[in-house]
Structure formats: C-alpha cells, structure tokens
C-alpha positions as CSV (number, residue, x, y, z in Angstrom):
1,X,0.0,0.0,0.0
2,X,3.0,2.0,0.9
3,X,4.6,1.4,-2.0
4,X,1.3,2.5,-4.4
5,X,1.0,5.8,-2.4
6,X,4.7,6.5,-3.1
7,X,4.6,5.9,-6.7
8,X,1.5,7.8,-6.9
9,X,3.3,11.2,-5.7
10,X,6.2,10.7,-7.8
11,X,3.6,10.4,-10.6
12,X,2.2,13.7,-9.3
13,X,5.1,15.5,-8.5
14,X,6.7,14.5,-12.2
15,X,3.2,15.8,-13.8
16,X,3.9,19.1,-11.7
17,X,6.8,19.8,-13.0
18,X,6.4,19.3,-16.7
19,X,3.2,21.8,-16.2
20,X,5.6,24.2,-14.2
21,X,8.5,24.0,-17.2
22,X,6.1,24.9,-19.5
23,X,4.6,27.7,-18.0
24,X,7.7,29.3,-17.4
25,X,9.2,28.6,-21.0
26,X,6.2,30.6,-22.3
27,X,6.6,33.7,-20.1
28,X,10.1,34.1,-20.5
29,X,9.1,33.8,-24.2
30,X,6.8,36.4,-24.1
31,X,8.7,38.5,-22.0
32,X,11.7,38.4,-24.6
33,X,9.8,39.1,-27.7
34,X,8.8,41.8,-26.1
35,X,5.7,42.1,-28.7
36,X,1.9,42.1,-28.8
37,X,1.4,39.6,-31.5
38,X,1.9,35.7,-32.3
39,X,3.8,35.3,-35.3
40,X,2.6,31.9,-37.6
41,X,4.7,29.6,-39.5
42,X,3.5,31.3,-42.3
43,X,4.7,34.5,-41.1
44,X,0.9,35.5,-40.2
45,X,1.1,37.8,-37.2
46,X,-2.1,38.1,-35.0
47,X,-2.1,40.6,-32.2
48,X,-2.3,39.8,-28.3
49,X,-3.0,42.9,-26.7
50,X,-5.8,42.9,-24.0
51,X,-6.9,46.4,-24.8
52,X,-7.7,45.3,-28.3
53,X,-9.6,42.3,-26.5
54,X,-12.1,44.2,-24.2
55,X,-15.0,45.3,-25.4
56,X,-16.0,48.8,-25.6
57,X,-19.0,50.9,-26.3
58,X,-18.8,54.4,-28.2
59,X,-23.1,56.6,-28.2
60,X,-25.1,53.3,-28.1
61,X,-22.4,51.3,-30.4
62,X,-21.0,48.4,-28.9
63,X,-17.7,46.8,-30.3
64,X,-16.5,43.7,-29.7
65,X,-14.9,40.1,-30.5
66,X,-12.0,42.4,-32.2
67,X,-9.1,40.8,-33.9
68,X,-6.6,41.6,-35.7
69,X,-3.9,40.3,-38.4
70,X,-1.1,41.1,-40.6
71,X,-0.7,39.1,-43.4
72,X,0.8,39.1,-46.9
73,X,1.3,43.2,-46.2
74,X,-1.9,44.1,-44.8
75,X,-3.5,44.4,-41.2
76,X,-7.1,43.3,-41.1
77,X,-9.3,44.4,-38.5
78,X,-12.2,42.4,-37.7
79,X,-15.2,43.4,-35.0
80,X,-18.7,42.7,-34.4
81,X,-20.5,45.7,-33.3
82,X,-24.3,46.4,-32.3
83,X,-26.6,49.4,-32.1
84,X,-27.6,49.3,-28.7
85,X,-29.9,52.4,-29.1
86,X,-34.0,52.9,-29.8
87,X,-33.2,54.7,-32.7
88,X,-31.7,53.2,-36.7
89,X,-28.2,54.8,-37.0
90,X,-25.9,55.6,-39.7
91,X,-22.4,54.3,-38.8
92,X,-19.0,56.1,-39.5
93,X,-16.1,55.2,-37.6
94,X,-12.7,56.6,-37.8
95,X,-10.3,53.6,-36.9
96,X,-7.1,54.9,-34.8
97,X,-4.0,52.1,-34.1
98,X,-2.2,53.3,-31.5
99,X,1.3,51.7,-30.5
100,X,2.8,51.4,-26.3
101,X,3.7,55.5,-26.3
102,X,0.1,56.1,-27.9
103,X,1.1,57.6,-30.7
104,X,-1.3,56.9,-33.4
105,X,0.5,54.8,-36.2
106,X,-2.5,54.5,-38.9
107,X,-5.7,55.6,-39.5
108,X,-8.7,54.1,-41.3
109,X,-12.1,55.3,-42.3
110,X,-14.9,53.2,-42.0
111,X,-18.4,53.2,-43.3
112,X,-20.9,50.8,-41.6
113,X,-24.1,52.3,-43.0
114,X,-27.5,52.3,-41.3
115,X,-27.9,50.0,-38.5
116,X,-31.3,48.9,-37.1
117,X,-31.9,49.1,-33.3
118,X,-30.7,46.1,-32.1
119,X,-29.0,45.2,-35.0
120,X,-25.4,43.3,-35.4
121,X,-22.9,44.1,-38.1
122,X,-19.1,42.9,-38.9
123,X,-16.5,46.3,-39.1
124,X,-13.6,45.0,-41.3
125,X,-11.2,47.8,-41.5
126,X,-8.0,47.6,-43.5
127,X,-4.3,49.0,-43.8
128,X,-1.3,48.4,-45.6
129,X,0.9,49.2,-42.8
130,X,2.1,46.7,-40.1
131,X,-0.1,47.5,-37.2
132,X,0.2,44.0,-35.8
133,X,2.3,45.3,-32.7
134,X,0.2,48.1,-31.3
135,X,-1.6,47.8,-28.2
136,X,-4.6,49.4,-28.7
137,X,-7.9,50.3,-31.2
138,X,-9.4,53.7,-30.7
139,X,-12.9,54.6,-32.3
140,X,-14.4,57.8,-33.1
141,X,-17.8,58.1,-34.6
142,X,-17.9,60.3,-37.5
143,X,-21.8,62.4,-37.9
C-alpha cells in the first residue's frame, strides 16, 4: 500500500513539474519578444493585446470580439459591433491604431451604413501598414 502511495506522488510530482516547465518557457518567451502579437509559420502575425480584446462601447455602439492580423502586407481588422440604441443609425467610424507611447501609427475610415436598433454588423477595416504590434484600437464616430 506504501509502495502505491509513493509511486503515486512521484507520478504527481513529475506531472507538476512538466506543467511548471512549461509555464515558465512561455513567459520568459513572451517576455523576450517583447511584442503584442503571435507570429505563424507562415509568417501570419495576429495581435495579443488585452486592450484590443475588451469590449468597448462608443453613443449606443458596442464593439466587440475584435481581432486583428497582418498578413501578406496588410492588417485586417475584424469586430462585431451592435446598435444598442432605440433609434436606426448611420455608422462612420474613424479607426485609430495606437502603438505602447500612444502615438497613433495609422488611421482608417470606416463606413458601416444604417444599422437597425438592435441590430449586429461585422466592421472589417484595412491598412497596408504593419499594425500587428500596437496595443490598442481607438474609435471615433464620424456624424
């Protein structure tokens, strides 16, 4: 019985520390990259920054599931966003990327159109300059 209990926390303690390894060979990773995206075997970058993550919510629009990708010499960003208002809207945005000092490094306009109350839409906004390192996405409605 001794003997099964003993094997059985080697077993554990061998489990442990393959989990432990691993976890630390992907933070000092990230920590020596140093960069805000994941970069593919194809050489496909998609960005990791939380603030492009959250959610956020600009006179009754709401953005969210945001993503964004640099391939093949353009960034692509993709988000779902909802009228949240009583009232149909016409949707502008203008699209600021904005790198760790928060300067803005591009700039896209994008035209939604009329949105229902209610209503759901994919943005996809577009740039031919490597924004796949910034940390955050910036919105401002255009009337």
């Amino acid at each position: 019985m001794k003997r099964k209990t003993l094997i059985l926390i080697v077993i554990a303690l061998f489990i442990a520390l393959i989990i432990g390894i691993s976890i630390f060979k992907k933070d000092v990773r990230n920590s020596e990259t140093k960069t805000n995206y994941i970069k593919n075997k194809d050489g496909t970058k998609v960005n990791i920054s939380e603030n492009i993550q959250k959610e956020k919510e600009i006179d009754g629009i709401k953005i969210e599931k945001q993503s964004l990708i640099y391939s093949k010499g353009s960034s692509k960003l993709t988000s779902n966003i909802t009228n949240l208002t009583n009232d149909v809207k016409t949707v502008r945005f203008k699209v600021f990327f904005i790198d760790e000092k928060g300067t803005t490094v591009a700039e896209a306009l994008v035209y939604v159109g009329s949105m229902e109350p209610g209503e759901t839409r994919q943005l996809d906004s577009e740039t031919t300059t490597d924004v796949s390192n910034i940390v955050d996405v910036k919105y401002e409605l255009v009337k």
